[in-house]
C-alpha positions as CSV (number, residue, x, y, z in Angstrom):
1,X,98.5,192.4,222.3
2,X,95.3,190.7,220.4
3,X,92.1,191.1,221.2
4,X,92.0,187.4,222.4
5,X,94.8,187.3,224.1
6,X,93.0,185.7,226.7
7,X,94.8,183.9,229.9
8,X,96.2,180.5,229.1
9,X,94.5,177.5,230.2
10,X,94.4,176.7,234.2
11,X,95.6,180.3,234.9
12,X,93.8,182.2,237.3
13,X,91.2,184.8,236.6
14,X,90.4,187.8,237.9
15,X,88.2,190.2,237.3
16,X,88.7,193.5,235.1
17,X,89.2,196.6,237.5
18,X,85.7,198.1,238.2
19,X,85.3,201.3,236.0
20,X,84.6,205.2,237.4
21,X,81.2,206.3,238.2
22,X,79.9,206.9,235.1
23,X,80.6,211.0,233.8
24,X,78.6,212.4,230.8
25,X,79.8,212.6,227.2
26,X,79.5,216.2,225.2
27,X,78.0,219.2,225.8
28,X,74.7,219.2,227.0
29,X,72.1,217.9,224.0
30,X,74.7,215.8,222.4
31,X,75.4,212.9,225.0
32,X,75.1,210.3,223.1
33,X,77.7,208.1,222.7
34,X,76.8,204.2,223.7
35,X,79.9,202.5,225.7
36,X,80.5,199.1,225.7
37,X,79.3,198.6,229.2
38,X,76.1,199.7,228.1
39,X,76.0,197.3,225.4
40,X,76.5,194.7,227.6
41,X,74.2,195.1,229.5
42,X,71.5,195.9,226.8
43,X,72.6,192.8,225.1
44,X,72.4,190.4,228.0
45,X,68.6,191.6,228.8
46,X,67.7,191.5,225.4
47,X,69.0,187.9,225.5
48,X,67.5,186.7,228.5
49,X,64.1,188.4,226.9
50,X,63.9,187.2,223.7
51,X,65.0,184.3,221.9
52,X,64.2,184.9,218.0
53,X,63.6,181.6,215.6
54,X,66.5,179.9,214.7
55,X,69.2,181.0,216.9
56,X,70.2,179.1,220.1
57,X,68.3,180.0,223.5
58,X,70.1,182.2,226.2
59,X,71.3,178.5,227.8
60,X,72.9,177.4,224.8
61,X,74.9,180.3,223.1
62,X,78.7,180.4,223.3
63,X,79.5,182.3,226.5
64,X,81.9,181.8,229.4
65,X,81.7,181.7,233.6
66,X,85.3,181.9,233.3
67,X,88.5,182.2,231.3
68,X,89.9,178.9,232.6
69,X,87.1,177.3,230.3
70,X,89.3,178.5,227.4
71,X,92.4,177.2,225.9
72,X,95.3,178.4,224.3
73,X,97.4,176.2,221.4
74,X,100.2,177.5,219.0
75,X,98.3,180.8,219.1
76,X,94.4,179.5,218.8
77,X,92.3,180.5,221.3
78,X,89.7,177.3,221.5
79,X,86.7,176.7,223.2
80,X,85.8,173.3,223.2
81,X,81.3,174.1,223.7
82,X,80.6,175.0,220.2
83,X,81.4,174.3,216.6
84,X,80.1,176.9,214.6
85,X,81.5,175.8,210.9
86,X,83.3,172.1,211.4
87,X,81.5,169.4,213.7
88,X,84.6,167.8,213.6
89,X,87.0,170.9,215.2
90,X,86.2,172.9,218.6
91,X,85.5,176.8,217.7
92,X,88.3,178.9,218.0
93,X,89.9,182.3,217.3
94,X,93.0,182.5,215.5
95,X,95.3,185.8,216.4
96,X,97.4,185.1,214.0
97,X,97.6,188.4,211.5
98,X,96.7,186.8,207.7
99,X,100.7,187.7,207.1
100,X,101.5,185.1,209.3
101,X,103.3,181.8,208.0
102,X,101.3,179.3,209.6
103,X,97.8,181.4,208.6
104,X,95.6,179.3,206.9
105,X,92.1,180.8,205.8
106,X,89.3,178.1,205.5
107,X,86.3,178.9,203.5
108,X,83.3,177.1,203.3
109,X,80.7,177.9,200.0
110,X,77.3,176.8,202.0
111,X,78.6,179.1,204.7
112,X,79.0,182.1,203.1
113,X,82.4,182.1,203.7
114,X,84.8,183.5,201.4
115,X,87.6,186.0,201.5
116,X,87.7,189.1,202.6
117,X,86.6,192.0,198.8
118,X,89.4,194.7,198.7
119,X,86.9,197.3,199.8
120,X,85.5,195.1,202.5
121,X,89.1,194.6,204.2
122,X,90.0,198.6,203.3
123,X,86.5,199.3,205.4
124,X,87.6,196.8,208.5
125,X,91.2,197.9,208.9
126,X,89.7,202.0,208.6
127,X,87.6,200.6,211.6
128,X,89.8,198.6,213.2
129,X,88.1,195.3,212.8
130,X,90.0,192.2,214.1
131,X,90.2,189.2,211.2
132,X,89.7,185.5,212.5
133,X,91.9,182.6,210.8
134,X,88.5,182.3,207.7
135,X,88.9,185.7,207.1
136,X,86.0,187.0,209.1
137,X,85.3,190.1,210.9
138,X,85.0,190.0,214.6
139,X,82.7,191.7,216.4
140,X,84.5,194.4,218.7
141,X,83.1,193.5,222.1
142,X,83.3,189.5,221.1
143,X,85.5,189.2,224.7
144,X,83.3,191.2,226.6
145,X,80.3,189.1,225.5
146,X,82.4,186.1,226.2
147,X,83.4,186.5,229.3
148,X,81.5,189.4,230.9
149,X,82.4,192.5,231.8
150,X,81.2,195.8,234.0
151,X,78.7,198.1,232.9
152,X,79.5,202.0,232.7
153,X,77.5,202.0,236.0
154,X,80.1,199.5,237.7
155,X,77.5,196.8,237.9
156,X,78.9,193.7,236.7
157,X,77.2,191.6,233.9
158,X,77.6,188.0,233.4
159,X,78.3,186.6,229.6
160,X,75.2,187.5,227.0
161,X,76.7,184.6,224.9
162,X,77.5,185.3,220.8
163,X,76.7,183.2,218.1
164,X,78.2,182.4,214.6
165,X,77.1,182.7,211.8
166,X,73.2,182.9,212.7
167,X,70.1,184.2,210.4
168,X,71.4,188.1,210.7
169,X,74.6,187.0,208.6
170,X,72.3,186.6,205.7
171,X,72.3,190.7,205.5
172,X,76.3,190.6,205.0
173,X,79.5,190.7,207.0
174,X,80.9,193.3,209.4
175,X,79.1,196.5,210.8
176,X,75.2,196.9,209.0
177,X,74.5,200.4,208.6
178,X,71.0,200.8,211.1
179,X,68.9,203.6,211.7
180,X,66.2,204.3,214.3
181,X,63.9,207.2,214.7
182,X,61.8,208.0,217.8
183,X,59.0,210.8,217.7
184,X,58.4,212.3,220.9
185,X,55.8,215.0,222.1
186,X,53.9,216.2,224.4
187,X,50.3,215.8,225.7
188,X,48.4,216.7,228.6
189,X,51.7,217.4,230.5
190,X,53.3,214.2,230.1
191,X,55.7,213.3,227.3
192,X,55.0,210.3,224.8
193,X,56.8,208.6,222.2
194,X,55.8,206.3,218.7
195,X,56.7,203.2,219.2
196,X,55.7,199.9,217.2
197,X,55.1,196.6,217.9
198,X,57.2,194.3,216.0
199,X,55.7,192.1,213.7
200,X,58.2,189.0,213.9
201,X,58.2,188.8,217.6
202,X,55.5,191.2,219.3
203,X,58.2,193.0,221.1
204,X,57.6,196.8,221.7
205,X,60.5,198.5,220.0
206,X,61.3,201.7,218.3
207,X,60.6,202.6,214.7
208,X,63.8,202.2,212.3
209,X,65.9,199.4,210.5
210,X,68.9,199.0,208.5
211,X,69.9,201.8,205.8
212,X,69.8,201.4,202.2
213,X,72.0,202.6,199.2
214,X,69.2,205.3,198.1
215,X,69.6,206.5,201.4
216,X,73.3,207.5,200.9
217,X,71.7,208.6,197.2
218,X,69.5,211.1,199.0
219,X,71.7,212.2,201.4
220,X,73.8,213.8,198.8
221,X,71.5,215.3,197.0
222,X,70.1,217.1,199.7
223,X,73.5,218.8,199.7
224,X,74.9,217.4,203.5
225,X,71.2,218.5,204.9
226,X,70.4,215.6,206.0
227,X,72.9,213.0,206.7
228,X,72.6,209.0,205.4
229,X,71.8,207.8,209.0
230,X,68.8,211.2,209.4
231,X,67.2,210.0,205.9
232,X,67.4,206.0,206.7
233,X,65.5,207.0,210.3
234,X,62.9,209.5,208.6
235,X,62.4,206.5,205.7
236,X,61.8,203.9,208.2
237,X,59.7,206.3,210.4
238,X,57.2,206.4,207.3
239,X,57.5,202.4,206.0
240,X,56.7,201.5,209.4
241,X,53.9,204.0,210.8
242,X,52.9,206.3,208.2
243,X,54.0,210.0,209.3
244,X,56.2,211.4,207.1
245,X,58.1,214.3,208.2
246,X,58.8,216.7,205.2
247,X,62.0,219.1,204.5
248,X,60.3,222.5,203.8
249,X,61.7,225.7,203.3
250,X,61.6,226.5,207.4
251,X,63.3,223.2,208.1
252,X,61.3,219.5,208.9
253,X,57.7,219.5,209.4
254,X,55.6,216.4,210.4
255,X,51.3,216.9,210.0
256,X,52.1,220.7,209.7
257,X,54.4,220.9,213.1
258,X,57.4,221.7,213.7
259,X,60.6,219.0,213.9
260,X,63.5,218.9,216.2
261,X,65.5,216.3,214.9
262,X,68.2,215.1,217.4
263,X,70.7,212.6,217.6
264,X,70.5,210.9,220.9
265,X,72.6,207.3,220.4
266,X,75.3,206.2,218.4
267,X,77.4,202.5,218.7
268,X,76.6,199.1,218.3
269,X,73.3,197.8,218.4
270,X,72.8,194.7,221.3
271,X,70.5,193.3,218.9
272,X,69.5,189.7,219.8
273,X,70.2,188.8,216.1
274,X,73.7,189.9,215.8
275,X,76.3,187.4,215.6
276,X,80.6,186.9,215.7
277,X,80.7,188.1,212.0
278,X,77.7,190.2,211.8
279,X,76.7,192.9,213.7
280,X,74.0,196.4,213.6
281,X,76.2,199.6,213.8
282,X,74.4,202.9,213.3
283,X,72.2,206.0,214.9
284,X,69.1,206.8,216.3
285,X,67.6,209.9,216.5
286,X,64.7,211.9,218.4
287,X,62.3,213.9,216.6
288,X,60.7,216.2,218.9
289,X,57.1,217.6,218.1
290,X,55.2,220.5,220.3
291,X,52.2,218.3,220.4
292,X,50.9,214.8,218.9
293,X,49.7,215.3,215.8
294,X,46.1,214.7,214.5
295,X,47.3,212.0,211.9
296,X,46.6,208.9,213.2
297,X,49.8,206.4,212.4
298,X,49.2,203.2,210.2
299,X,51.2,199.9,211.1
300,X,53.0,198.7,208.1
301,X,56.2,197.5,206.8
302,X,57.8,195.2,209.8
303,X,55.1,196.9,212.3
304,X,51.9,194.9,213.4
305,X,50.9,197.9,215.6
306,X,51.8,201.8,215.8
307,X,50.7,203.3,219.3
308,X,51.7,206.6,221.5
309,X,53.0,205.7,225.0
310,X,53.9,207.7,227.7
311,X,57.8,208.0,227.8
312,X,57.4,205.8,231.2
313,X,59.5,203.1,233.2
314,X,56.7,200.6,232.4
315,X,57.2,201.7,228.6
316,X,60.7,201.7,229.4
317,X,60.5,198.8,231.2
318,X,58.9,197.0,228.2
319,X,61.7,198.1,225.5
320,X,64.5,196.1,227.8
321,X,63.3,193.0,225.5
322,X,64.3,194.6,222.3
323,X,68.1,195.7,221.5
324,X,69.2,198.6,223.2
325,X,65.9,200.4,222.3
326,X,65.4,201.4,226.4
327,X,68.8,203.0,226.6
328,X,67.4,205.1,222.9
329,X,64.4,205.7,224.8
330,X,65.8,207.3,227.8
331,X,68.3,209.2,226.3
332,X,65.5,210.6,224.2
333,X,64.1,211.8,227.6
334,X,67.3,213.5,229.1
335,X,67.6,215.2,225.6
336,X,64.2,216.5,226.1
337,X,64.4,217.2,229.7
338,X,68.2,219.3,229.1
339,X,66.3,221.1,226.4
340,X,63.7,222.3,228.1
341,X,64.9,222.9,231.8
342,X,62.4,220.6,232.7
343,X,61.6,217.1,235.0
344,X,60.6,213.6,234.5
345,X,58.0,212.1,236.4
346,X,58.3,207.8,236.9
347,X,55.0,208.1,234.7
348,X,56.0,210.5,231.7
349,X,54.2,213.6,233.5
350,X,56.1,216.8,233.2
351,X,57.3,219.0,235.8
């Protein structure tokens, strides 16, 4: 069955079964796998935070209360509330494979719209990346951001809305290779993290961005010591806030300290910018210092301001308006708090 098999028109709906508690993925250190119920959620408060320039407010972006708002015709799955290529035609998914008969790709050259390169479509089927009838990727959780769906913690989250094409579709098609990297340390018992204050929006947010090709460049060269996503994080870390962390002969080493570099997340980013055909799609990682170091951090690159913060729910609280960064954030804290046999205070304070 597609994807978008959704329920005909004027059928009744009903509500997905409500998931398990919630059980923890891999061995202790390495839970970090992001479900889509997390996504969701991260998506939908990002949404309902933040509204960047040039893409439709929470109110207006394609979302659903329920599937009877949807239509079904010869195979297109149309909703009649937004036209994101033709003023003329409602939007719709096609689910017709492109080997199908009556399949009838429709390009536009403003758009940005043009078929599918040989590697492109090799990298989509590898992932498993749905095709619409112009020969666009879909985004993977499109009907969950549709229509709503349960979080990993059974709560149940109404429709974040998507949007199509949208600014982010500028940076290409498909999954965009992101990286984030959060340093955390301690300091006067209570456990802090870099984070940065965007300079676009003002919205507190963790250092990183998307990867570039010397990234992959480096990667190799370092013989597999550092994977693509590690060097894109530690290359961001030092655009944005000025500490470097350096590969010595001991391992990496930030202001002369040591570095514990983690992976704490992995999946899709619920980045506000992301759109049908264009999504965020990478790794962030932890790097764990004994104490903050005596280099003061700079603000550059897409930072207006570098500052410590305890690793807090008001910090935490704070990151909710930016992507997924809060769910980075804590994970960053049970990594650290698994590693060390240690507790959490509501304030950062160690115990």
């Amino acid at each position: 069955m597609s994807e978008f098999d959704f329920p005909k028109y004027g059928d009744g709906f009903e509500l997905p079964e409500r998931p398990p508690r919630p059980r923890e993925v891999g061995p202790k250190g390495q839970r970090w796998e992001y479900s889509e119920g997390e996504f969701l959620r991260d998506y939908t408060n990002a949404l309902l935070a933040d509204t960047p320039t040039g893409y439709p407010a929470f109110k207006d972006r394609l979302r659903l209360n329920d599937a009877s708002q949807l239509s079904r015709v010869e195979g297109d799955n149309y909703v009649p509330l937004y036209i994101p290529y033709d003023a003329r035609a409602p939007w719709c998914l096609n689910d017709y494979p492109a080997t199908h008969p009556e399949y009838e790709a429709k390009f536009l050259d403003e758009g940005g719209v043009y078929p599918p390169t040989d590697e492109e479509q090799r990298e989509w089927d590898a992932l498993g990346i749905q095709i619409d009838q112009r020969g666009m990727p879909v985004h993977p959780y499109a009907k969950s951001m549709l229509l709503g769906g349960y979080t990993s913690e059974g709560e149940w989250v109404h429709p974040g809305g998507v949007v199509t094409p949208g600014d982010y579709f500028r940076r290409g098609r498909g999954p965009r290779k992101t990286a984030d990297m959060l340093l955390v340390a301690e300091e006067n018992e209570k456990l802090y993290g870099l984070f940065i204050e965007r300079k676009n929006n003002g919205l507190l947010a963790i250092p990183g961005g998307h990867l570039e090709p010397a990234d992959k460049q480096l990667s190799e060269q370092l013989d597999g010591q550092l994977n693509e996503y590690e060097v894109g994080g530690l290359r961001e870390l030092e655009e944005e806030t000025g500490m470097k962390i350096k590969i010595t002969p001991r391992g990496l080493s930030c202001s002369g300290l040591t570095v514990v570099l983690k992976k704490i997340w992995a999946g899709k980013g619920a980045d506000q910018r992301a759109t049908l055909h264009a999504w965020p799609e990478g790794e962030t990682f932890a790097a764990f210092l004994p104490n903050i170091p005596k280099q003061r951090p700079k603000a550059s690159s897409d930072a207006k301001r570098v500052v410590w913060l305890p690793l807090s729910e008001d910090t935490l609280g704070k990151l909710t308006a930016f992507s997924n960064h809060s769910t980075m954030a804590r994970r960053a804290i049970r990594q650290y708090r698994d590693e060390t046999k240690t507790r959490i205070d509501p304030d950062g304070g160690i115990w």
